[in-house]
N, CA, C and O of each residue as an XYZ file, in Angstrom:
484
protein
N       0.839     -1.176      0.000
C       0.000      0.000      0.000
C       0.888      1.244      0.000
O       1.801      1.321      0.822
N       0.677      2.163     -0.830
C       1.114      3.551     -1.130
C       0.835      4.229      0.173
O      -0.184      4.138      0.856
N       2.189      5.100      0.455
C       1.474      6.209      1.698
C       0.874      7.390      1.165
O       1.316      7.947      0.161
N      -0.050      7.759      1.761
C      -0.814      9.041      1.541
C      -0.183      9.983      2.567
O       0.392      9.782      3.636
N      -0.624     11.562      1.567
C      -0.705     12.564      2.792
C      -1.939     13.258      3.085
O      -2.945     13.222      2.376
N      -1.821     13.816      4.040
C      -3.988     13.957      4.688
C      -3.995     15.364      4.888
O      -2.880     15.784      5.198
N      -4.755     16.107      4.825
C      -5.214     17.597      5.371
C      -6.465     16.896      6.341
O      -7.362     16.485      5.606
N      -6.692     16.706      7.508
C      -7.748     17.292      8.197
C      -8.558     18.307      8.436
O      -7.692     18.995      8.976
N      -9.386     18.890      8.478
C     -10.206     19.979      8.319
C     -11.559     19.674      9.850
O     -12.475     18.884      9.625
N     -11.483     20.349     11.187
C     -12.109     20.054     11.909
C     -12.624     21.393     12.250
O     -11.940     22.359     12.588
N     -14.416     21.325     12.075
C     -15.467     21.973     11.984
C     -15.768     22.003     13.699
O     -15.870     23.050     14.339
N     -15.875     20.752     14.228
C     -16.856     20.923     15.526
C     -16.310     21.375     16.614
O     -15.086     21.260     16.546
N     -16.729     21.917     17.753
C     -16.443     22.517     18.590
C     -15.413     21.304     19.761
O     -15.790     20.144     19.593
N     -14.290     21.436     20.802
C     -13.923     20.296     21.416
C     -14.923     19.230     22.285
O     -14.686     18.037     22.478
N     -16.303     20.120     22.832
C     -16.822     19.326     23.397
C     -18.332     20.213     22.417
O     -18.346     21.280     21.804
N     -19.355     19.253     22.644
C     -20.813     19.075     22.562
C     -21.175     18.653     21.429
O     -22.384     18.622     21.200
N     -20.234     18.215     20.414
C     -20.228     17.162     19.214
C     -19.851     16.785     19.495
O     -19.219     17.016     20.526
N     -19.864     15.070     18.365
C     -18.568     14.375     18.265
C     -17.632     14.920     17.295
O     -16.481     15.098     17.690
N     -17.890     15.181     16.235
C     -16.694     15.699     15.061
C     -15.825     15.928     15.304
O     -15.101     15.695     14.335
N     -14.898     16.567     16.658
C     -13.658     16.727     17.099
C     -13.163     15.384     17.452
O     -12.325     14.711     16.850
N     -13.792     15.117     18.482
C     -13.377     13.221     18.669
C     -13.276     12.630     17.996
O     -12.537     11.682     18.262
N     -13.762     12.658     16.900
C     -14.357     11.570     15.730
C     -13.060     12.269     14.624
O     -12.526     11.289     14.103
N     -12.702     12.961     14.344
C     -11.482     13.619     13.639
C      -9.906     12.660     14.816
O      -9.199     11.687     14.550
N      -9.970     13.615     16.107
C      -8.730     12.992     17.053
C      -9.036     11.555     16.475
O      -8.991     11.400     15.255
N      -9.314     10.606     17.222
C      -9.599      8.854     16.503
C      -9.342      8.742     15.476
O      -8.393      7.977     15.301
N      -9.916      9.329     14.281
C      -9.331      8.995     12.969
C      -8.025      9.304     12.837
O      -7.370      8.352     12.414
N      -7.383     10.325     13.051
C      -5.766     11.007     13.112
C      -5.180      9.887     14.066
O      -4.524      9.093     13.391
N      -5.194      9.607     15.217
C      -4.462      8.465     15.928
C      -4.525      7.026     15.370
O      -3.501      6.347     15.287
N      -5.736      6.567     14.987
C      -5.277      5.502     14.143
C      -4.920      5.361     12.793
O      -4.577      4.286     12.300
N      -4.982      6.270     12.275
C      -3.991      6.710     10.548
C      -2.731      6.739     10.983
O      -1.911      6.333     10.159
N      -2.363      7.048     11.894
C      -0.672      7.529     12.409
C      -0.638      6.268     13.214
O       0.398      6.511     13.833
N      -0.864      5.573     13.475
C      -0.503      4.322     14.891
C      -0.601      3.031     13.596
O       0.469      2.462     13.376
N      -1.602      2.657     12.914
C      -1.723      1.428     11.971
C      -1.434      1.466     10.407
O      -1.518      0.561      9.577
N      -1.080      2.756     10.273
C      -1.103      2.651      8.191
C       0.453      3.534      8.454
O       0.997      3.885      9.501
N       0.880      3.706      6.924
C       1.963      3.889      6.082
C       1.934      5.789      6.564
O       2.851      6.547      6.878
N       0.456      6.004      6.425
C       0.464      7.253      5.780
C       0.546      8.730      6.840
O       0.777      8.694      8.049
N       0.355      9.669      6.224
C       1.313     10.667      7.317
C      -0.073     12.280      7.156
O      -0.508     12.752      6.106
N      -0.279     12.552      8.048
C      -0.868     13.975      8.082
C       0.134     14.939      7.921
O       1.235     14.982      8.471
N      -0.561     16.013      6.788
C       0.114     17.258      6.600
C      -0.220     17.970      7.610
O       0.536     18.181      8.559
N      -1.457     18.438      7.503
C      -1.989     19.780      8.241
C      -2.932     19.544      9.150
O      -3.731     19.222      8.270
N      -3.491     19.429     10.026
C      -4.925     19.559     10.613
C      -5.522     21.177     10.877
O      -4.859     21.883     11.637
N      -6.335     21.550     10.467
C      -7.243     22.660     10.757
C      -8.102     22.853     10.945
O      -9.061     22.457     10.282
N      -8.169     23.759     12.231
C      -9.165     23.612     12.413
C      -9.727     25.135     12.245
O      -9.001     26.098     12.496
N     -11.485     25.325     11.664
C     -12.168     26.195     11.586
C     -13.387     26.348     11.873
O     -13.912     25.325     12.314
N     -14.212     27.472     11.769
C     -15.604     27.856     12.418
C     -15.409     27.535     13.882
O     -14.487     28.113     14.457
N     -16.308     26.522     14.684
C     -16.401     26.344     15.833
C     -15.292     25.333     16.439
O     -15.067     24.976     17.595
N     -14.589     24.962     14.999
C     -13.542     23.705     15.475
C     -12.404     24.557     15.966
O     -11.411     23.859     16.170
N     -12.206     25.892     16.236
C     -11.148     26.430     16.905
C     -11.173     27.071     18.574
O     -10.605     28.068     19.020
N     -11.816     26.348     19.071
C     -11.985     26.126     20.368
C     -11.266     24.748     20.845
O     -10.944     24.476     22.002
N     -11.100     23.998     19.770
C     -10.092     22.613     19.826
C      -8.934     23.492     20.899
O      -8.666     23.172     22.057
N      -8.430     24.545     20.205
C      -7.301     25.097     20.602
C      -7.217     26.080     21.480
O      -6.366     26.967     21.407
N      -8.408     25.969     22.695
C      -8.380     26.948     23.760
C      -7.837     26.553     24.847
O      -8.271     25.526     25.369
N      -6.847     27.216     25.396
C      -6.062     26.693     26.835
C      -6.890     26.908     27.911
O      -6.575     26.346     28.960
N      -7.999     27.678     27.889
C      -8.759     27.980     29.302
C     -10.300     26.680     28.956
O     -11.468     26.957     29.226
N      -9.911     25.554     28.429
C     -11.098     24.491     28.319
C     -10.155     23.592     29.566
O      -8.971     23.262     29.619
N     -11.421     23.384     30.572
C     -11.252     22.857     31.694
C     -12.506     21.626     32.000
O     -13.632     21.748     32.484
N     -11.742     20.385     31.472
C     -13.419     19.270     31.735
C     -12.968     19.042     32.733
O     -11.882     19.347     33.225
N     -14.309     18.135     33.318
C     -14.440     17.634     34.723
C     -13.389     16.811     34.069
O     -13.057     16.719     32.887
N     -12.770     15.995     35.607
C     -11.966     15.520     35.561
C     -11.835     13.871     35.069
O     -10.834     13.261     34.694
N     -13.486     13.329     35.250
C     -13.946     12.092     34.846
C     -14.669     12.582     33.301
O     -15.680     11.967     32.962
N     -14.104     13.761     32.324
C     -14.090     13.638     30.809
C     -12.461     13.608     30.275
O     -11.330     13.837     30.703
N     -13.292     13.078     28.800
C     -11.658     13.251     28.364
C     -11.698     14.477     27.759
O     -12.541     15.179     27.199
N     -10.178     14.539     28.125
C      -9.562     16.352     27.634
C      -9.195     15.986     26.204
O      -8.235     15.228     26.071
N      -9.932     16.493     24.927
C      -9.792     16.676     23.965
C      -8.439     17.225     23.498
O      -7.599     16.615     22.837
N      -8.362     18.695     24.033
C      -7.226     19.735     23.998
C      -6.145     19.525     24.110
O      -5.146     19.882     23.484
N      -6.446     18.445     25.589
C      -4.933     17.555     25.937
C      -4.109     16.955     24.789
O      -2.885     17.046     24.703
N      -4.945     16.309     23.883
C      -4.964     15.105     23.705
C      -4.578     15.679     22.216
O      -3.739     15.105     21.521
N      -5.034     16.465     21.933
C      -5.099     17.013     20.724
C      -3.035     16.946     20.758
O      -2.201     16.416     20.023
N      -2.966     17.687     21.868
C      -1.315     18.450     22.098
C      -0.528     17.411     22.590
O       0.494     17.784     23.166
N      -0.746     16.062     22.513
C      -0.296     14.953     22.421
C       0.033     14.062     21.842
O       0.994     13.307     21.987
N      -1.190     14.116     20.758
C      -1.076     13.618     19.381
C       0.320     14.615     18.370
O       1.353     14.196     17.847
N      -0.248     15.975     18.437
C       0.872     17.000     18.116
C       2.005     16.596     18.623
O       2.724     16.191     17.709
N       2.412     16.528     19.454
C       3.790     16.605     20.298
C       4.263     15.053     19.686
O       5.120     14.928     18.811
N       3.444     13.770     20.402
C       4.315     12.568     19.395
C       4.703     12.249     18.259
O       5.715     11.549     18.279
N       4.336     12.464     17.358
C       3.780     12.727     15.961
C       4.667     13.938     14.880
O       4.870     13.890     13.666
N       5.124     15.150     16.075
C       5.435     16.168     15.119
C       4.445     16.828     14.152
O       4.766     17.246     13.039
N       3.259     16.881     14.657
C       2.010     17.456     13.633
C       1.835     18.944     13.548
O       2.151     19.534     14.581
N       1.483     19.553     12.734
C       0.856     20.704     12.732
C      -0.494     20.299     12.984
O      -1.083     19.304     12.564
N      -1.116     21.711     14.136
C      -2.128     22.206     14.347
C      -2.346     23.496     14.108
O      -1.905     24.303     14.926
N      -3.027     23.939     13.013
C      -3.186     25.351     12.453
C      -4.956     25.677     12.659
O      -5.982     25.139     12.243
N      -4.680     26.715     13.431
C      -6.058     27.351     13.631
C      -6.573     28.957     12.887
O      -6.010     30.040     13.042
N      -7.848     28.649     12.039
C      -8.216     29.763     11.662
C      -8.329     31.379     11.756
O      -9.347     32.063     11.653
N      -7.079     31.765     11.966
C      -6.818     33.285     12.946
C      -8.565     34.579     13.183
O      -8.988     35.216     14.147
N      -9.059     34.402     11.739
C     -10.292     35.367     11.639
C     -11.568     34.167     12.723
O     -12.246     34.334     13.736
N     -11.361     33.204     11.920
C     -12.543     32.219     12.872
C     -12.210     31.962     14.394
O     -13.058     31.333     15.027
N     -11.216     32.325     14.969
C     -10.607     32.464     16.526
C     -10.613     33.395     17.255
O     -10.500     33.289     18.477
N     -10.740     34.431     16.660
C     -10.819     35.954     16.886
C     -12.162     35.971     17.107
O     -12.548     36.266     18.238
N     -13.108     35.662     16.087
C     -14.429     35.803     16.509
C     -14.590     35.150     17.559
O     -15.317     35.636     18.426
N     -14.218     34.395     17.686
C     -14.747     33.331     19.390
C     -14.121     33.468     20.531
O     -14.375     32.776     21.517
N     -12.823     34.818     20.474
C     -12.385     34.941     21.510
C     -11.056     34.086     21.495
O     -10.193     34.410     22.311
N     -10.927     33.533     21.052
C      -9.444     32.830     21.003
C      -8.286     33.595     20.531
O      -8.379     34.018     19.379
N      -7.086     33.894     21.259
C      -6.119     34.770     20.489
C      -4.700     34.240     21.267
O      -4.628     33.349     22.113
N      -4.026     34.747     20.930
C      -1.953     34.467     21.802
C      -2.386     34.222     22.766
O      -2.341     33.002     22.917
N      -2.813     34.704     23.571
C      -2.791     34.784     25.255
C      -3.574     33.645     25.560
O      -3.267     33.073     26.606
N      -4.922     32.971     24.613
C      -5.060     31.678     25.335
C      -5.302     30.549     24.135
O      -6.240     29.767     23.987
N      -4.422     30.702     23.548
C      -4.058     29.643     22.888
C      -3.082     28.412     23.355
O      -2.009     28.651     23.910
N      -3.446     27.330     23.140
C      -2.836     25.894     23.834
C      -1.803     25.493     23.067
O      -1.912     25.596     21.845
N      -0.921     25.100     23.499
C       0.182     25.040     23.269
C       0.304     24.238     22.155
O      -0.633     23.440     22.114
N       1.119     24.113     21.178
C       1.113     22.993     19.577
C       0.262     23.762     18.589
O       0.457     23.471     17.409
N      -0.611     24.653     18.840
C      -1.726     24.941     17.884
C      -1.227     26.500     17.867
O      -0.930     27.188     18.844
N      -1.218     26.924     16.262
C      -0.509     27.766     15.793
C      -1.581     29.203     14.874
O      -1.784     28.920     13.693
N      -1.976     30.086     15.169
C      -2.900     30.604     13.952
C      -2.493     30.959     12.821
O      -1.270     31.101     12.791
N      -2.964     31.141     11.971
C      -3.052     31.070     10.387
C      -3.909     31.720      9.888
O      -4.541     32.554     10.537
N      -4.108     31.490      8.679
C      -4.747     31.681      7.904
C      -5.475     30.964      6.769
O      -4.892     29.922      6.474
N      -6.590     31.203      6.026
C      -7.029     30.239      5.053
C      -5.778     29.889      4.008
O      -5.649     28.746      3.568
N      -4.914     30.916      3.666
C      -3.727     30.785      2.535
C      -3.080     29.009      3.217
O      -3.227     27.962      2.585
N      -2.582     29.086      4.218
C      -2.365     27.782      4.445
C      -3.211     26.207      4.301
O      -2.789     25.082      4.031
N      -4.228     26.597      4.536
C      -5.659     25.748      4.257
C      -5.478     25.267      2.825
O      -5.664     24.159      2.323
N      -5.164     26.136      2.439
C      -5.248     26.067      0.203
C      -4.177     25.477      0.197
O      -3.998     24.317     -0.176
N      -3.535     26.081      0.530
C      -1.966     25.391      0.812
C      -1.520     23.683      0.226
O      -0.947     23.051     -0.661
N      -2.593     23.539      1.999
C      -2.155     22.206      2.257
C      -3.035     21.317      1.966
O      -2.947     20.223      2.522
N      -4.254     21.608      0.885
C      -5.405     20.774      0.021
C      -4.588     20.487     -1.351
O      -4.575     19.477     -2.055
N      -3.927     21.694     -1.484
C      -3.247     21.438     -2.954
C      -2.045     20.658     -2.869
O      -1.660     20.108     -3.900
N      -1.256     20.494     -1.592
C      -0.473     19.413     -1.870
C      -0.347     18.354     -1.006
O       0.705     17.751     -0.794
N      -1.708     18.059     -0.370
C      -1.686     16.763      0.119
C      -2.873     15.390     -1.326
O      -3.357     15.409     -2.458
N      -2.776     14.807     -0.554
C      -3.332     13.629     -1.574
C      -5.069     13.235     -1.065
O      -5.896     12.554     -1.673
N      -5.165     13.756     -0.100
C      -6.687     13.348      0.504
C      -6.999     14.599      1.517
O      -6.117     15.055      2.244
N      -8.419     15.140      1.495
C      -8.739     16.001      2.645
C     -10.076     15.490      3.229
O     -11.002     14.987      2.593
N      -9.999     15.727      4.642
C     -11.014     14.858      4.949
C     -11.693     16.255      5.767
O     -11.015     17.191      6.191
N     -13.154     16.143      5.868
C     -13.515     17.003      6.755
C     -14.694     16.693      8.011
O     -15.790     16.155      7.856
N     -14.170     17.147      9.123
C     -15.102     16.749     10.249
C     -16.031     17.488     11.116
O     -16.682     16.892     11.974
C-alpha cells in the first residue's frame, strides 16, 4: 500500500459534538496502523476552540485539547487554527494551547493542494 498525505479539516467545537473526537480517533489511528502521514490539521468555524487553553473538563471527561497536544507533540504534527474564525470566538496568543498555531485560510489552500486526501469533520 502507497502512503498518503492527509489535510484534516475540523469543523466541531472540542466538546458538545462528536466531530472533534471523531477527527482525534481517525488522526491516531492513521498515524498508529497505516503507512500514511498527516500534513496539516485545521481547524475552523467552531472547530477552533479545539485550541483553547482555558477548556477545563471535569476531571472524569476526556480532555480533547490535551490530547489534541499529544497527538501534536508525538507525531510532530501541525495544528493550524483559523486566525479570523478564533478571533471571533475569543481565542487569540494569550489563550491559545500550546502545539496549535494561527493562520490563515492561505495555508488551508496550501495544504489541500499538496496533500493527496482532505477529509472534513
Amino acid at each position: 500500500m502507497d502512503s498518503l498525505s492527509y489535510t484534516l479539516i475540523i469543523m466541531g467545537p472540542a466538546y458538545g459534538t462528536q466531530s472533534a473526537y471523531c477527527a482525534y480517533q481517525f488522526a491516531q489511528a492513521l498515524l498508529s496502523n497505516t503507512p500514511h502521514q498527516i500534513k496539516n490539521i485545521f481547524f475552523y468555524a467552531d472547530g477552533v476552540y479545539n485550541g483553547n487553553s482555558y477548556t477545563d473538563p471535569a476531571s472524569d471527561e476526556f480532555d480533547l485539547v490535551s490530547a489534541w497536544q499529544e497527538l501534536a507533540k508525538t507525531h510532530t504534527l501541525t495544528l493550524t487554527i483559523c486566525v479570523a474564525a478564533a478571533q471571533r470566538r475569543g481565542i487569540i496568543e494569550n489563550n491559545l494551547a500550546d502545539h496549535f498555531q494561527l493562520t490563515g485560510l492561505g495555508e488551508l489552500s496550501e495544504s489541500i493542494a499538496t496533500t493527496d486526501r482532505t477529509i472534513q469533520f
